[in-house]
C-alpha positions in Angstrom: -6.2 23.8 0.9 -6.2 22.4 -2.9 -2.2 22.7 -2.9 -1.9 21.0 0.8 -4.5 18.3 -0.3 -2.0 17.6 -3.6 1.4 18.2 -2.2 0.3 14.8 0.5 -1.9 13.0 -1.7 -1.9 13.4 -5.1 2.1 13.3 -5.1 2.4 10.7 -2.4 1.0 7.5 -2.7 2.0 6.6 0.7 -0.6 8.4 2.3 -3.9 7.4 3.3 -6.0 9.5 4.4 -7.5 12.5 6.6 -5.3 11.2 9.3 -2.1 12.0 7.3 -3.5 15.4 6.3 -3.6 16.9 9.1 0.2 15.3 10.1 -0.7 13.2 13.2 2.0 10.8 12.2 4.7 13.7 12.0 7.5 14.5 15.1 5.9 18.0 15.1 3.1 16.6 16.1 4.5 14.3 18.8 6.8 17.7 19.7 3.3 19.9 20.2 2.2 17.3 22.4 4.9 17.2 24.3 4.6 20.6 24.5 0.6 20.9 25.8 1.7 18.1 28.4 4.6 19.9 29.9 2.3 23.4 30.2 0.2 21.5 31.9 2.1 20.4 34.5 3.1 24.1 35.0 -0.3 25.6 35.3 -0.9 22.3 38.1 2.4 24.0 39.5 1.4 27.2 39.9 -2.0 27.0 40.8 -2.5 27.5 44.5 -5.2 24.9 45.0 -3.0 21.5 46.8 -3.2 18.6 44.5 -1.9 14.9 45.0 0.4 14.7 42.5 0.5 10.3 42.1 -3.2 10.7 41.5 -2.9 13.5 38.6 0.2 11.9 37.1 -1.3 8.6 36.8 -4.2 10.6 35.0 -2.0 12.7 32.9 -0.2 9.4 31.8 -3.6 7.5 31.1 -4.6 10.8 29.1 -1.0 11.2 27.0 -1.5 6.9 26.4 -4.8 8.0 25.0 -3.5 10.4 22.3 -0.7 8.3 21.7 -3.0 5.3 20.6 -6.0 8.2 19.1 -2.6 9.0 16.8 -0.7 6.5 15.6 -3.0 4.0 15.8 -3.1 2.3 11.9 -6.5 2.8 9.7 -8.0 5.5 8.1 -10.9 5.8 9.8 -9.3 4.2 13.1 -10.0 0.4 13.9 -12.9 0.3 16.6 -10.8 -1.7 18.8 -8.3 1.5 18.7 -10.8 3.5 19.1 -12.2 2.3 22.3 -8.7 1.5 23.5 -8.1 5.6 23.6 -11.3 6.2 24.9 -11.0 4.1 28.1 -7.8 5.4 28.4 -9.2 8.8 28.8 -11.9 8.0 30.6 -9.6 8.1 33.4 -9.1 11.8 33.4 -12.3 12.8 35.6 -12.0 10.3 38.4 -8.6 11.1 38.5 -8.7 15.1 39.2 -11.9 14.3 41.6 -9.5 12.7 43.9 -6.0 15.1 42.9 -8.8 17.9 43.8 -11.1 16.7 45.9 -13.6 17.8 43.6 -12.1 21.9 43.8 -13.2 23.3 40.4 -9.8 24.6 39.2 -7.4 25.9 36.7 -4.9 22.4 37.6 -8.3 20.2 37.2 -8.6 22.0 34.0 -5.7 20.9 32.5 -6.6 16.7 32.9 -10.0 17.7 31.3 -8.3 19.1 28.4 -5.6 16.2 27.9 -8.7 14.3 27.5 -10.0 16.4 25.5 -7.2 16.2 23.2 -8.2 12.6 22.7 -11.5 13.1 21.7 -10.5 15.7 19.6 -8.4 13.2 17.4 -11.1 10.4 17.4 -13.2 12.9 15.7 -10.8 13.6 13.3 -9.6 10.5 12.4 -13.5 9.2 12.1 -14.4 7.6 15.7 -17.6 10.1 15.8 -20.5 8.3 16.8 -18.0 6.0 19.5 -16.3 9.5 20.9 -19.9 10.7 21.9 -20.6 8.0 23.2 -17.8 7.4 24.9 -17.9 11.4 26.6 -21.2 10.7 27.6 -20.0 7.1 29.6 -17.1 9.8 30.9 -19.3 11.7 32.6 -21.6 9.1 33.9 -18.6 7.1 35.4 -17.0 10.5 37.1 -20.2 11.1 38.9 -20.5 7.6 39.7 -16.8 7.6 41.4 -17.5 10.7 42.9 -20.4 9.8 44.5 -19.4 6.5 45.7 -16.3 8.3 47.0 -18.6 10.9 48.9 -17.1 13.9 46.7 -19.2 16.4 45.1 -18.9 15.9 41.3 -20.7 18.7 40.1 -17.8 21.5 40.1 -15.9 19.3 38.4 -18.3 18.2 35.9 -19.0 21.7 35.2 -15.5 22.2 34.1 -16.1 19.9 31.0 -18.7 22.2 29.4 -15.8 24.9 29.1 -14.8 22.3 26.2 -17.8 21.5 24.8 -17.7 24.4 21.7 -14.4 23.6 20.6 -15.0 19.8 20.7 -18.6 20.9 18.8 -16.3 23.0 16.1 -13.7 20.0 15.6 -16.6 17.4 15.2 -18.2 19.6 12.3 -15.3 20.1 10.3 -14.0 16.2 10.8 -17.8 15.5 9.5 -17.6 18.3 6.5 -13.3 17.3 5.5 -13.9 13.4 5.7 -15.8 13.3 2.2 -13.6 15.9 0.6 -10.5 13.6 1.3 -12.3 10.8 0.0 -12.7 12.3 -3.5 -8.9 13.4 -3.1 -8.3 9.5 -3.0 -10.9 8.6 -5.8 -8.9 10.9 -7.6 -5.6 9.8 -7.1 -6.6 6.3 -7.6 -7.8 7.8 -11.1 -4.8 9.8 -11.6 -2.5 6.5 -10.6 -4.7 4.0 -12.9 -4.3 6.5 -16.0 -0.8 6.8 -15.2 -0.5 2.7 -15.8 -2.3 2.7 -18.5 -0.3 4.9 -20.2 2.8 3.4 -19.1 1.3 0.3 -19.8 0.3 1.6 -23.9 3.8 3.2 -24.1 5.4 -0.3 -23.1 3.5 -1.4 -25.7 4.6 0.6 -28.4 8.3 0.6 -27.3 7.6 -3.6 -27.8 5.5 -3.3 -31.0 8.5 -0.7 -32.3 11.5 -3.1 -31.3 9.6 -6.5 -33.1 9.3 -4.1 -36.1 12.4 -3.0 -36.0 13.6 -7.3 -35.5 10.6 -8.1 -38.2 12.3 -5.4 -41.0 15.8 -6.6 -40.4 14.9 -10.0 -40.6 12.6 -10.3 -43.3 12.9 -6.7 -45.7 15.9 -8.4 -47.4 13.5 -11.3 -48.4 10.1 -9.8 -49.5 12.1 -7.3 -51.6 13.1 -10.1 -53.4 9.4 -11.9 -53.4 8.5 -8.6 -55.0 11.0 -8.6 -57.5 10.2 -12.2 -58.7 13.1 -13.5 -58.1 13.3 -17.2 -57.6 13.8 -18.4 -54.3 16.1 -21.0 -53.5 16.1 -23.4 -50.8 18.4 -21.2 -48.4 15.3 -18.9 -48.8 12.6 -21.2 -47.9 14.5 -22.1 -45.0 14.9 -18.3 -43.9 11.0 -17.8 -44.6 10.0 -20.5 -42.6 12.9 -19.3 -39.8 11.4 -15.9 -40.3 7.4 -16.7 -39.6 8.3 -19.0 -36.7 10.0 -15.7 -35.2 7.1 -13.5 -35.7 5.1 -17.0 -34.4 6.7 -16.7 -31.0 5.6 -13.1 -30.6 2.4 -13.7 -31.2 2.2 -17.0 -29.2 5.0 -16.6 -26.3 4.9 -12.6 -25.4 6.2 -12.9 -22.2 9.2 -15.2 -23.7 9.9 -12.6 -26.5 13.2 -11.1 -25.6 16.3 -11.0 -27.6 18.1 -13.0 -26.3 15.4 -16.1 -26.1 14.8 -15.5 -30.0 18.3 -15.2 -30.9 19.0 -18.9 -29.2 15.3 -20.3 -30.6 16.8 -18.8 -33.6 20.1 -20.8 -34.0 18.4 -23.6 -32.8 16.0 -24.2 -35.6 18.5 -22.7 -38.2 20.8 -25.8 -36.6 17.2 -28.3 -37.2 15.8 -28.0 -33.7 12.5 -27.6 -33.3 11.6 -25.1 -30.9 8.5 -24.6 -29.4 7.8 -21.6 -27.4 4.3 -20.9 -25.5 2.9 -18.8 -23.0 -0.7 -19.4 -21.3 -0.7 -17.6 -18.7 -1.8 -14.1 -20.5 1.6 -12.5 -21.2 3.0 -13.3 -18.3 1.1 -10.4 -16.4 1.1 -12.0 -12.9 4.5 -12.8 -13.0 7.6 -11.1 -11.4 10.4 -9.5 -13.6 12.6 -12.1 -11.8 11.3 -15.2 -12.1 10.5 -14.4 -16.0 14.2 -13.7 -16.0 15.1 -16.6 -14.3 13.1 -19.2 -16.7 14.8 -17.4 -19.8 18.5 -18.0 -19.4 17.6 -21.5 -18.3 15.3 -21.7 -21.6 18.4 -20.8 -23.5 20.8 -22.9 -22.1 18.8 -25.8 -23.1 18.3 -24.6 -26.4 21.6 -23.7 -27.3 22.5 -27.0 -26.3 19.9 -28.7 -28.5 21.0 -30.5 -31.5 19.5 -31.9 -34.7 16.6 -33.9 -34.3 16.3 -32.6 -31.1 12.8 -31.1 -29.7 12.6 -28.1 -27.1 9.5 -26.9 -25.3 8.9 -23.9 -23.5 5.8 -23.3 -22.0 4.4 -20.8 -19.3 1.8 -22.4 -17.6 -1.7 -21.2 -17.2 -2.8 -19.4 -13.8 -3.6 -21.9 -11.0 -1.4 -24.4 -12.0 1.2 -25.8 -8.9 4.5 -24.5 -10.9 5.4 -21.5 -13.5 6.7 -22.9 -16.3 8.5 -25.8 -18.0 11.3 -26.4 -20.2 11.1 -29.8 -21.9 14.0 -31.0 -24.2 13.9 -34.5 -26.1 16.2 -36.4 -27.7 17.4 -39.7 -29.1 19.8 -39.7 -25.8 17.4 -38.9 -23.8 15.6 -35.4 -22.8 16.2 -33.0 -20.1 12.6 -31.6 -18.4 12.8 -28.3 -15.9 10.2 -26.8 -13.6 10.0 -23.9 -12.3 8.0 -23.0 -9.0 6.1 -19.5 -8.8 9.2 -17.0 -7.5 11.2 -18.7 -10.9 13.2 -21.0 -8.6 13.7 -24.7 -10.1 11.3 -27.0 -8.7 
């Protein structure tokens, strides 16, 4: 059971819940189905009691409907609408082998009853309980009803239900007893899935905080080996420092505009006497789609790169709520150039 439970849940994510563990969504399922249904038609075949064969095909019809909707119906536990839909589908099932019989207690009558059955049997299951009782007991009450109206004596008939009433008992015990234990199967893969992002989400983290080391000790070893010699810094230095701190500024500010590219070109830009501004308030970014983000950084560097001394370039990431994603503002003596971007990253 533990390897069946973890083999379609805890490696799945597309399942949902008892309904998938017991397969009533599979073709084998549909193809034993298929299978009861055809039987029993041969036992109504060759059974020697006559039997009007419209009135017990309509039944078996109504009955096979029933399972259908009992099965595939979405939901885990099954809508109530569902639900009652297969129920009054089945419902059918004992007015319809009054008059195929004419109320002969059977093998043929027998088989109806257990098509029915079936449907019950799968309401339990997939968490219908209290309704399926319910609904058997209004089965039983509308039979005799039809059968007395219709002048036929229901009680053979109505005796042939009881035949079903242990197995229906069993299947109602262990839907009761597996419903919980597949619950905690799903608290525990939504456990297993949320550690499994946060790890990812930590080891994402370190590949980032690695990488702006690795950017931070190219950029700036060079320099503080030569603040810790003493050596006197020139203005080319200054310059670099100041080059250097906005870079590590943007990574603190801007996380969800820190690629390389987008520093490379903010980069060049200020080197060139742009000033660049970079912001993000929307959190990192962590609402956004991989696409959009991608979209708003090569238009943020095709401004910048065209930016030109005294020119001013803004990039900002607006904060949630707001009617667009970001902006990209660029001024200048000639004029300035100011982009918006809606939520899926297109240009506004």
């Amino acid at each position: 059971m533990t390897s069946l439970l973890r083999q379609r849940y805890l490696l799945d994510p597309g399942r949902a819940g008892l309904t998938d563990a017991v397969g009533l969504r599979t073709y084998r399922f549909a193809l034993r189905i298929t299978v009861f249904l055809i039987l029993c038609v041969v036992v109504v075949v060759i059974d020697p009691n006559p039997v009007n064969w419209w009135v017990y095909t309509l039944g078996l019809v109504a009955a096979a409907t029933g399972i259908e909707v009992a099965a595939q119906a979405p939901g885990d536990p099954i809508g109530t609408r569902h639900a009652a839909l297969s129920s009054a589908l089945t419902m059918t099932t004992y007015p319809a082998i009054l008059f195929a019989y004419e109320g002969q207690s059977c093998n043929g009558a027998l088989t109806l009853i257990g098509a029915g059955a079936v449907s019950a049997v799968l309401l339990f299951l997939r968490g219908a309980v209290v309704l399926t009782c319910v609904s058997m007991v209004l089965h039983l009450a509308v039979g005799w009803v039809v059968g007395t109206v219709a002048g036929i004596d229901p009680l053979p008939q109505l005796l042939l239900h009881f035949y079903l009433a242990p197995a229906l008992s069993v299947v109602g015990l262990c839907a009761i007893v597996a419903r919980p234990a597949v619950s905690a199967v799903m608290e525990m893969r939504a456990q297993i899935m949320q550690d499994a992002a946060a790890g990812a989400a930590q080891a994402a983290a370190l590949r980032e905080r690695d990488a702006q080391l690795g950017r931070l000790d190219a950029d700036a070893r060079e320099m503080l080996e030569r603040i810790a010699s003493g050596a006197e810094l020139t203005a080319a230095d200054v310059h670099r420092c100041r080059l250097i701190q906005a870079r590590l500024r943007d990574g603190i500010r801007a996380p969800s505009l820190d690629t390389p590219e987008l520093s490379d070109a903010a980069w060049a830009a200020r080197d060139r006497g742009v000033r660049v501004t970079l912001l993000d308030d929307r959190a990192g970014g962590g609402q956004v789609a991989l696409q959009a983000l991608e979209r708003i950084h090569a238009a943020a560097v095709e401004v910048i790169a065209g930016a030109r001394e005294p020119d001013e370039v803004t990039v900002r990431v607006l904060p949630m709520g707001r009617e667009h994603l970001a902006t990209v503002v660029s001024r200048s003596p000639d004029g300035g150039v100011r982009l918006e971007f809606d939520l899926d990253g297109s240009l506004a």
